[in-house]
C-alpha positions in Angstrom: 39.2 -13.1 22.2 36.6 -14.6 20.2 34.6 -12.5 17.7 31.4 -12.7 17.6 29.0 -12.8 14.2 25.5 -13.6 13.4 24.2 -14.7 10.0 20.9 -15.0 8.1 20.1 -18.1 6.1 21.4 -16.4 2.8 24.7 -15.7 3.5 24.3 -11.7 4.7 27.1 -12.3 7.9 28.0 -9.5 10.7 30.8 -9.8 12.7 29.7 -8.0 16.5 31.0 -5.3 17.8 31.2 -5.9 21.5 28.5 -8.4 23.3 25.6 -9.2 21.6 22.8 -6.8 22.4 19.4 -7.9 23.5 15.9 -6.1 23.4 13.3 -7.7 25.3 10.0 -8.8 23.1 6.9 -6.6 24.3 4.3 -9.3 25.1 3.7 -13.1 25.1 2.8 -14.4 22.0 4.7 -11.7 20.3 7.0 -12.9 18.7 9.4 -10.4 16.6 7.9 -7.2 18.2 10.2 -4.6 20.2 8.2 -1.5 21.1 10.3 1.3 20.6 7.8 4.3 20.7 7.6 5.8 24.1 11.0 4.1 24.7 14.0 6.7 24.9 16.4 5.0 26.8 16.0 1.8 24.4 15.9 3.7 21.0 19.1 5.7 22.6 21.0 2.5 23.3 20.0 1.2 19.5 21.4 4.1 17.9 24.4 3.7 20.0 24.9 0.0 18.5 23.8 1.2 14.9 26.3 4.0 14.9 29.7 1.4 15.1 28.7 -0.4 12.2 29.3 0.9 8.0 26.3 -0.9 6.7 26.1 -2.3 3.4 25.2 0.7 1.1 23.2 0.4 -2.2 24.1 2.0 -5.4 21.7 0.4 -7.4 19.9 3.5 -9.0 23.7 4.0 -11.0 23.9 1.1 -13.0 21.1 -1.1 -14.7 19.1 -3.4 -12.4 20.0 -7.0 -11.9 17.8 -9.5 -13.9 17.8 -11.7 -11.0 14.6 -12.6 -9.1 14.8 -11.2 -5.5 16.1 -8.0 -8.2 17.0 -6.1 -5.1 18.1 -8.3 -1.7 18.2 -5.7 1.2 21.1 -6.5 2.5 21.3 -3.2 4.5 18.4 -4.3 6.6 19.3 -7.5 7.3 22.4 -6.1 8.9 20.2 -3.9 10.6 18.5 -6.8 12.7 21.4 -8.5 13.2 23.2 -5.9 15.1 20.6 -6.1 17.3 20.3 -9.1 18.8 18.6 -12.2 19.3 15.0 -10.8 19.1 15.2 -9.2 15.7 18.2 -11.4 14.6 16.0 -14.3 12.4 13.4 -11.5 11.4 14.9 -11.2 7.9 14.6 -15.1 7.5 11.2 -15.2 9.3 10.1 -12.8 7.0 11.1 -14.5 3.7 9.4 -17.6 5.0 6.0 -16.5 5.0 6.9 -14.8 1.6 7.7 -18.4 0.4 4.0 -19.9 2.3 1.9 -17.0 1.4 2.5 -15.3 -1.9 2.5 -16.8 -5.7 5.9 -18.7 -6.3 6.5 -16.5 -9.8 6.0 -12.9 -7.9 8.2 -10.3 -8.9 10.3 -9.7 -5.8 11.4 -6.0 -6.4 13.0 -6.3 -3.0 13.6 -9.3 -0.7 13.8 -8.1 2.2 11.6 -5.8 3.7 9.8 -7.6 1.5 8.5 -6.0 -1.6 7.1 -7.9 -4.5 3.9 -8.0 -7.0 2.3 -10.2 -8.9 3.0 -11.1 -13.0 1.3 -8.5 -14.9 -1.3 -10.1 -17.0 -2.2 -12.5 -14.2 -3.1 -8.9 -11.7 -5.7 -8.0 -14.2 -7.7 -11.3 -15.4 -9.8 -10.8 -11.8 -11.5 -7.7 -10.8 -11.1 -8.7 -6.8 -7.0 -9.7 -6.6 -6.2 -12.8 -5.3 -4.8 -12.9 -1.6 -1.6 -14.7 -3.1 -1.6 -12.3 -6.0 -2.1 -8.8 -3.6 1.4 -7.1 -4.2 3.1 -6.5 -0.8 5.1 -3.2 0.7 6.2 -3.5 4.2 8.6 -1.3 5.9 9.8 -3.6 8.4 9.8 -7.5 9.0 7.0 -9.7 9.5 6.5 -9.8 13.4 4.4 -13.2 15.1 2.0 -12.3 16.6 -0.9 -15.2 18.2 -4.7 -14.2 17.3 -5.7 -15.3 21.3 -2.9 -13.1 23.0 -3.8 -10.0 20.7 -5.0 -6.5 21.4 -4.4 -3.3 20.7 -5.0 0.0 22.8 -6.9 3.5 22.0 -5.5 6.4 24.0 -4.7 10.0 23.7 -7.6 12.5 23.5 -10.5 10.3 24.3 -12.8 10.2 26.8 -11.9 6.4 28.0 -8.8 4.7 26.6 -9.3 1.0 25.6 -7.6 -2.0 25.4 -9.9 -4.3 22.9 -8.5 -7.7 21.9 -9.4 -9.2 18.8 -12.1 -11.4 20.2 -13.6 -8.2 21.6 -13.9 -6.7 18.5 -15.9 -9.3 16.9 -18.3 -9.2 19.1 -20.6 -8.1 16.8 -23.6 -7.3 19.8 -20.6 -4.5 20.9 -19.1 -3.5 17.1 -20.9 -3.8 14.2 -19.2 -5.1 11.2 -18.7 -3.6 7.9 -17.4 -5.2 4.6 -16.1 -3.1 1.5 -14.0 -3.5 -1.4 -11.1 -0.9 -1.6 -8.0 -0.7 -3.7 -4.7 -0.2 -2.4 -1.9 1.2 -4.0 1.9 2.6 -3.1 2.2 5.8 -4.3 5.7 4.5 -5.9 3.7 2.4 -8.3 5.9 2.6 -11.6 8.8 4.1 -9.9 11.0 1.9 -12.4 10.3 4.5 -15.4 11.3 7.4 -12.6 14.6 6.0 -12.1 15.4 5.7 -15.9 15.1 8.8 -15.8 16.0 10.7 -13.2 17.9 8.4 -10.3 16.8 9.0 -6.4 19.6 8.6 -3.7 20.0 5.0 -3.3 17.9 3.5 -0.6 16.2 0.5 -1.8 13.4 0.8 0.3 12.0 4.1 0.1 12.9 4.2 -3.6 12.0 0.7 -4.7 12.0 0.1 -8.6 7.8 -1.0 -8.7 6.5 -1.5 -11.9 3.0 -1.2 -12.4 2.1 -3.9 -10.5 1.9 -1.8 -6.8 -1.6 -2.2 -6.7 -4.2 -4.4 -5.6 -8.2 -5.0 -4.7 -10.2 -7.1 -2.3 -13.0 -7.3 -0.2 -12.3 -6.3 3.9 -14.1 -7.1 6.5 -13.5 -5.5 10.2 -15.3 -2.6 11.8 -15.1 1.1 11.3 -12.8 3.0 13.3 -15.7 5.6 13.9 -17.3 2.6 16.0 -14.1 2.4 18.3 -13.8 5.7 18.7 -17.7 6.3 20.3 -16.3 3.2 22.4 -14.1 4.9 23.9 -16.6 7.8 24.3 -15.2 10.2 21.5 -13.1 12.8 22.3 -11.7 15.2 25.2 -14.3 18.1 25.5 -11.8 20.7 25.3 -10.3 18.8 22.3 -10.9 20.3 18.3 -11.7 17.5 16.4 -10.9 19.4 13.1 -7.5 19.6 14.3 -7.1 15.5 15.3 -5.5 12.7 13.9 -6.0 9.4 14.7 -2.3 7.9 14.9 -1.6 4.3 13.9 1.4 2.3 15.6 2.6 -1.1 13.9 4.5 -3.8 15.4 6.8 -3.6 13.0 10.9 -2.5 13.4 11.7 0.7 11.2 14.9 2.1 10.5 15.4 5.9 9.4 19.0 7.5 9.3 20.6 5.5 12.0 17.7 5.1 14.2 15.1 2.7 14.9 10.8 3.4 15.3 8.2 1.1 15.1 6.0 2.0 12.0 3.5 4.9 12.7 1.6 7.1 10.6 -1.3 9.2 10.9 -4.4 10.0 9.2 -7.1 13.4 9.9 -10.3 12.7 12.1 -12.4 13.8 8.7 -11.5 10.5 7.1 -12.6 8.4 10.2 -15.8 10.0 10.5 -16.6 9.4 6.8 -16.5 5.6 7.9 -13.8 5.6 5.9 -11.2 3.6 7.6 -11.4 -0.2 8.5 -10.0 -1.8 11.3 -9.9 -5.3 9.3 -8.8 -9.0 10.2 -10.6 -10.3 7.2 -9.4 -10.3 3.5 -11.4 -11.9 0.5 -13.5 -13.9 2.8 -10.1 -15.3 5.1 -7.5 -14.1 7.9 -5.4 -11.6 7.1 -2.3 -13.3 5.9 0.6 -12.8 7.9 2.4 -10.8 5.6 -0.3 -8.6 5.1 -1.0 -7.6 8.7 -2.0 -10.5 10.3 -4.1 -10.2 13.0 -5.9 -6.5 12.7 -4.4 -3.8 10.6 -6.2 -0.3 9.4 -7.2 0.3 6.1 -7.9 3.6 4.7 -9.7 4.2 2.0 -8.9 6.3 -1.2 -5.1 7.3 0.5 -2.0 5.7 -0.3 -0.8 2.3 1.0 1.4 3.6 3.7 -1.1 5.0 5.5 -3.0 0.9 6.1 -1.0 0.3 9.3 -0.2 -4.0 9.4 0.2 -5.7 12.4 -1.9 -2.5 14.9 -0.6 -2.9 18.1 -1.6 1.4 19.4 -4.3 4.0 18.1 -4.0 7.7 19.5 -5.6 10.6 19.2 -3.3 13.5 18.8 -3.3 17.0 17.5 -2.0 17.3 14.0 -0.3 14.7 11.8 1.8 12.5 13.6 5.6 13.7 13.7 7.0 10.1 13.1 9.2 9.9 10.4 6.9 7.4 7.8 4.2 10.3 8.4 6.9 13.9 8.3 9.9 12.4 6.8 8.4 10.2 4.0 5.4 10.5 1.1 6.3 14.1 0.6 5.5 15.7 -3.1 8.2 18.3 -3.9 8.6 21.2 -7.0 10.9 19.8 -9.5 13.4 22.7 -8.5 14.0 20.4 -4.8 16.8 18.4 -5.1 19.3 16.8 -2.5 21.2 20.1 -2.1 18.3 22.1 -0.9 15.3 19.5 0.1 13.4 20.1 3.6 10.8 18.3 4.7 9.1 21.0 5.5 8.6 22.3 1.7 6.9 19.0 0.4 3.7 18.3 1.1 2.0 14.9 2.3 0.5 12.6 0.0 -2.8 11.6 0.9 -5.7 10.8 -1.6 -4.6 9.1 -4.7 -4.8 11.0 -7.8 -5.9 9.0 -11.3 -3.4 6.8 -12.3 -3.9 3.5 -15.0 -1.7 1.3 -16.9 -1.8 -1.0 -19.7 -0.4 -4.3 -18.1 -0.7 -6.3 -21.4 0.5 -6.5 -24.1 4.5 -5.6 -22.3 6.8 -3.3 -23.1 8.7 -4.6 -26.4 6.5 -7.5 -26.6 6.5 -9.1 -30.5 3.2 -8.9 -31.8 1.8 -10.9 -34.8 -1.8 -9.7 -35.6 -4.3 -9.6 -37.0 -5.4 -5.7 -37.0 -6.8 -6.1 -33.9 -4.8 -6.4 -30.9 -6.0 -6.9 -27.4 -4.9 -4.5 -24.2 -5.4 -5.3 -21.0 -4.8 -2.5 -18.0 -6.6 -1.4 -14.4 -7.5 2.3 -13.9 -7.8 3.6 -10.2 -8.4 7.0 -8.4 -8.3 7.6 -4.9 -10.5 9.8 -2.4 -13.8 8.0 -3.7 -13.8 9.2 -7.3 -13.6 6.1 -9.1 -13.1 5.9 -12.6 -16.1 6.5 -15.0 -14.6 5.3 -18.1 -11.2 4.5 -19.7 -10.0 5.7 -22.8 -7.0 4.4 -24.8 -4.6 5.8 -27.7 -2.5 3.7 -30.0 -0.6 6.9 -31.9 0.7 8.5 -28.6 -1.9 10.3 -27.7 -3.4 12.2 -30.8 -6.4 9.8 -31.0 -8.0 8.2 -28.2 -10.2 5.5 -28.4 -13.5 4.4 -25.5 -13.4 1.2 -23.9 -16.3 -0.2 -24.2 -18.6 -0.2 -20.8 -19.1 -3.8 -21.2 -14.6 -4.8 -21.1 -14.8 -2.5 -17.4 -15.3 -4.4 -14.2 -17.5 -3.3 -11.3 -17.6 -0.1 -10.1 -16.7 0.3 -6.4 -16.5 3.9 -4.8 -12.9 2.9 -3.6 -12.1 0.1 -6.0 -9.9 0.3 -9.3 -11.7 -1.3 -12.8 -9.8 -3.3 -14.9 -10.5 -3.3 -18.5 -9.5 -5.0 -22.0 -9.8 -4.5 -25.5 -10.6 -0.8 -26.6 -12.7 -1.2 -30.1 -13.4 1.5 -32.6 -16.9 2.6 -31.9 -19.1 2.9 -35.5 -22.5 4.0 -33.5 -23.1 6.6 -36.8 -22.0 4.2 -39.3 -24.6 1.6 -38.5 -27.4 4.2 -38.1 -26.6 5.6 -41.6 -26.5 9.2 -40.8 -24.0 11.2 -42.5 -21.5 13.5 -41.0 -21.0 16.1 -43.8 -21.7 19.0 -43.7 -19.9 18.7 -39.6 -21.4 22.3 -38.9 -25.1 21.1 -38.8 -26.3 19.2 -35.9 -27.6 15.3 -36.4 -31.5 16.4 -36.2 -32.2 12.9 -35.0 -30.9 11.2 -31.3 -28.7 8.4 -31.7 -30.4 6.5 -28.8 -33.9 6.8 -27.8 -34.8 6.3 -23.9 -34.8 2.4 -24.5 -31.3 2.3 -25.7 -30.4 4.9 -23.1 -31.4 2.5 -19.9 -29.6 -0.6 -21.3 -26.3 2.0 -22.1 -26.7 3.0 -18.5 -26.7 -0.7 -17.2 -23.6 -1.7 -19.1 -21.9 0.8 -17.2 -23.5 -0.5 -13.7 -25.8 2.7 -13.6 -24.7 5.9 -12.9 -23.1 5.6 -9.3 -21.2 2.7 -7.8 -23.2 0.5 -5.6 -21.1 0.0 -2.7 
């Protein structure tokens, strides 16, 4: 009796165990997507075939990390696929493909497949709007197909009138009105690497992949606010309390968890839409979404991490509560540092949502040989979440006895949901060139050190007191 085996393009081989197993694909002009939400019988019969197979395991929090450039490879997931036949089979190779037609050739791929990767450090910040080519990438799944004039997606759960809008519906800008805004998006595993020196995680390359700082991106999206769809589809069920709703996002994607196989769905709460807040978007820096970046509508939310911008939307749904799938209740959890893998629940962490204040220097690098002059150039991003962007940027060169400003004039833009990037922090000598003595340091100045001239054109440096947009 022959044995069967299927095989990606890079060598990862399975040998079958029994027939070779077949989901159907959802829709025409789908190409790669397997709904699996709403499908019992077929998620049963997946875990079934998962369950005969030891799949490759990684151990790569235990030992130093390659050097090698896919540094992780994902091998468990391309097995994954494989075992499940012929629709999900070349999903692994698919995927790197569009890697190889849509992103920088020097990214750093922190994993190859799901793919994971961001851009060179010093490149990220030169530009306060990041490149489409540049944007660092974190998908859960592979990259499904999925043809612009067969797409829609469908609104259902607590409203009034479930939809089925296709992307040429939602264009229609007589029926949705557009809206355009530049918004950061970052994992919330940004600079995981310095984590795992120091205190390993359990292994799985996915959930705990080794980012460095370069998790993080900003463009300009264009779609429509999912406020707008909502009144579409007449708002909510009159016995329904909106302060109690999530709007539930499903992706086309294929997800695995523990031996069992989703599509990618997460959730975020009603008081975020309403805040126009979230972006239904097939538009990014002026072009169409990239494929590996959600092509052809995907959801992004604005101020919250990265997991919760849904690529590839196929399904919106109002529900009651966050969403129990396992990205949503399983995954993004912040726990005490007294939780470790004896005693962890997921019901004693608690969900991330907003982004707190995080910032990095991305130049010079860590152990990088500097010849100067006394002056020595930094460049970095600082970002914060939930619409409080940053005001200014300070930076330390002793550890963090003295801090020096950066001047208003190195920041970029300020965007209420954008990041600024920065360079070169400069000793500020405002009393020096005014001649005013400090001594004795217990009697006030008796003079301003600006008058209201000086004030305004301090104020305009810093792009006035509030972001624009």
């Amino acid at each position: 009796m022959a044995i069967l085996s299927d095989e990606t393009r890079d060598g990862v081989k399975l040998e079958l165990r029994g027939a070779r197993p077949f989901f159907e694909e959802e829709r025409p002009g789908w190409k790669g997507f397997v709904e699996w939400e709403g499908h019992n019988e077929k998620k049963e019969k997946a875990k079934k075939i998962l369950a005969q197979y030891d799949f490759h395991k990684a151990k790569f929090q235990l030992a130093p990390l390659p050097s090698s450039n896919p540094i992780l490879d994902g091998n468990r997931w391309k097995e994954y696929h494989l075992a499940l036949g012929a629709s999900l089979r070349d999903i692994p190779d698919i995927s790197w493909d569009y890697v190889q037609k849509e992103k920088a050739p020097d990214m750093l791929h922190v994993l190859q497949f799901p793919y994971n990767g961001e851009p060179p450090r010093r490149r990220l910040v030169e530009d306060e709007v990041t490149s489409n080519a540049d944007f660092f990438v974190r998908n859960h799944g592979g990259i499904p197909e999925i043809d612009a004039g067969s797409y829609f997606f469908d609104v259902d759960g607590f409203v009034k009138n479930p939809q089925r809008i296709s992307l040429q519906e939602l264009q229609n800008e007589s029926k949705f009105p557009r809206q355009s805004n530049v918004v950061t998006l970052q994992c919330s595993g940004t600079r995981r690497i310095e984590q795992i020196h120091e205190y390993p995680g359990d292994g799985d390359e996915l959930i705990n992949a080794p980012w460095s700082e370069g998790a993080i991106g900003n463009a300009r999206w264009t779609g429509v606010s999912l406020k707008k769809v909502i009144k579409y589809c007449g708002g909510f069920q009159d016995d329904f309390d909106p302060n109690d709703m999530h709007l539930e996002f499903y992706g086309a994607d294929t997800y695995f968890k523990k031996g069992e196989v989703y599509n990618y769905v997460v959730s975020v709460p009603w008081r975020k839409v309403k805040m126009n807040e979230v972006l239904l978007a097939w538009e990014m820096n002026g072009e169409p979404l990239p494929r590996i970046h959600g092509f052809p509508l995907r959801t992004v939310v604005f101020g919250y991490i990265g997991a919760r911008s849904t690529k590839w939307l196929y399904r919106i749904k109002a529900i009651k509560g966050p969403s129990r799938a396992p990205v949503q209740m399983k995954e993004y959890l912040y726990y005490t540092p007294q939780i470790g893998k004896h005693n962890v629940k997921y019901s004693n962490g608690f969900s991330i949502q907003d982004m707190p204040v995080s910032s990095a220097i991305m130049a010079p690098e860590d152990k990088d040989q500097i010849v100067h002059d006394g002056k020595i150039e930094l460049r970095g991003w600082a970002y914060s979440g939930g619409g409080h962007w940053p005001i200014k940027v300070e930076v330390s060169g002793d550890g963090g006895n003295i801090w020096y400003q950066v001047p208003p004039d190195r920041l970029s833009k300020k965007y209420f949901h954008g990041w600024r990037t920065w360079n070169t922090a400069k000793r500020l000598k405002f009393l020096e060139e005014k001649r005013i003595p400090l001594l004795p340091i217990t009697q006030p100045l008796g003079v301003d050190l600006e008058d209201e001239e000086e004030y305004d054109q301090e104020v305009e440096k810093h792009g006035g007191r509030d972001p624009k947009e």
